[in-house]
C-alpha positions as MATLAB code, in Angstrom:
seq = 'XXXXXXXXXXXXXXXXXXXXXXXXXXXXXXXXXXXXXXXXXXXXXXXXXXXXXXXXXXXXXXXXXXXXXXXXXXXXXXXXXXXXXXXXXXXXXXXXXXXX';
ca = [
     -24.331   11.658   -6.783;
     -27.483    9.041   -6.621;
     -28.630    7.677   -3.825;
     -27.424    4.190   -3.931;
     -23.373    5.966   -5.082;
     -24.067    8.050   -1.903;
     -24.486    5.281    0.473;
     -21.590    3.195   -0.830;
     -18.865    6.296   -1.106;
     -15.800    5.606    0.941;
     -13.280    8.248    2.074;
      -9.681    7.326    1.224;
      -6.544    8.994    2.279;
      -3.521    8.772   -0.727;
      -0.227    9.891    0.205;
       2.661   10.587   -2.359;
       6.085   12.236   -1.936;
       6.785   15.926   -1.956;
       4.634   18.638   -1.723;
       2.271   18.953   -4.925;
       1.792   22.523   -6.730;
      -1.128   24.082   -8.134;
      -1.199   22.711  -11.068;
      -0.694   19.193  -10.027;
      -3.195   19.487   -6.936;
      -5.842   20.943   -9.749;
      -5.855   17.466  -11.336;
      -7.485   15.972   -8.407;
     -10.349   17.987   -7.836;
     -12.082   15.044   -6.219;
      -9.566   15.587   -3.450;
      -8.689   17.939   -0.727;
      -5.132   18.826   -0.550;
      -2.820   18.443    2.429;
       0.641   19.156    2.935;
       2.388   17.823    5.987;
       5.658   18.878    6.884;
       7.416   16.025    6.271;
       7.199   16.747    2.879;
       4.531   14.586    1.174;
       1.328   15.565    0.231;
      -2.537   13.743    1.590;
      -4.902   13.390   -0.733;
      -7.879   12.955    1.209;
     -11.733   12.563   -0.361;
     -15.192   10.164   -0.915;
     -15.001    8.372   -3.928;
     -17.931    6.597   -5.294;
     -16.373    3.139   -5.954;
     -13.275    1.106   -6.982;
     -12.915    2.743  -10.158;
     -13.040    6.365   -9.605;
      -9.923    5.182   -7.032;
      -8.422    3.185   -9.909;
      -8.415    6.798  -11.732;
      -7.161    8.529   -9.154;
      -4.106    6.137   -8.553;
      -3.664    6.141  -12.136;
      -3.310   10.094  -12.429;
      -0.890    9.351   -9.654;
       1.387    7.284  -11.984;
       0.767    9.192  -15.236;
       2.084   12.078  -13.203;
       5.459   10.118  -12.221;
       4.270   10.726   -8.731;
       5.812    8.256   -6.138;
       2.898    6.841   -4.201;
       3.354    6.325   -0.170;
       0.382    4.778    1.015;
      -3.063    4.681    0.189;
      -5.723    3.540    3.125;
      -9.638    3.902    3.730;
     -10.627    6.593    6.198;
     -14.024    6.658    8.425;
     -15.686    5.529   11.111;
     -18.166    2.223   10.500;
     -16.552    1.636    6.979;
     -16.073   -1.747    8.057;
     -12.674   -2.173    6.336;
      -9.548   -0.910    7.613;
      -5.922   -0.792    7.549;
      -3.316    0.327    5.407;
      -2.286   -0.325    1.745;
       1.665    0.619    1.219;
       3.032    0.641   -2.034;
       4.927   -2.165   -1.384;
       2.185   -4.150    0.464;
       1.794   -7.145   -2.460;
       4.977   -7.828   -0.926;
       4.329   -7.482    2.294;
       6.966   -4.519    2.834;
       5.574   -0.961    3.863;
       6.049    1.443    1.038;
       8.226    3.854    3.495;
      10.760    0.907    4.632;
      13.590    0.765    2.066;
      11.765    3.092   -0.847;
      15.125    3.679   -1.922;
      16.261    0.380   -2.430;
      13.665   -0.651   -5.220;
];
């Protein structure tokens, strides 16, 4: 990574339902892997900029993966906060995801 990608890399958490296998957790290499027990997986890691998270989110949906949340991680990042699914809307992505 240069210098200047190394300084503006932010650390992003995406959450999706169920528990993701091998295969699946393979395809996001740029990630580290987290299952919690209520049965969702974290996909946790520093991405570069806006697109490489644009790719990730897209793998997401070209996997038919249901996406939970995704939110920026760190200390000093100087954005925070939370970005549900459902947040254009201004609904949390877990209220109601069975009603869409």
């Amino acid at each position: 990574m240069a210098p200047s990608a190394a300084r503006s890399a932010r650390t992003f958490e995406v959450r999706v339902e169920r528990h993701l296998g091998p295969a699946a957790a393979a395809l996001f290499p740029e990630f580290e892997v987290r299952h919690e027990s209520d049965g969702s997986t974290v996909l946790t890691g520093a991405l570069p900029d806006q697109a490489a998270l644009h790719g990730a989110l897209a793998r997401v949906r070209d996997l038919g993966l249901v996406l939970i949340e995704v939110r920026q991680v760190g200390a000093g990042n100087g954005v925070g906060g939370t970005v549900g699914a459902g947040a254009a809307d201004g609904v949390d992505a877990r209220e109601g995801a069975g009603e869409r």
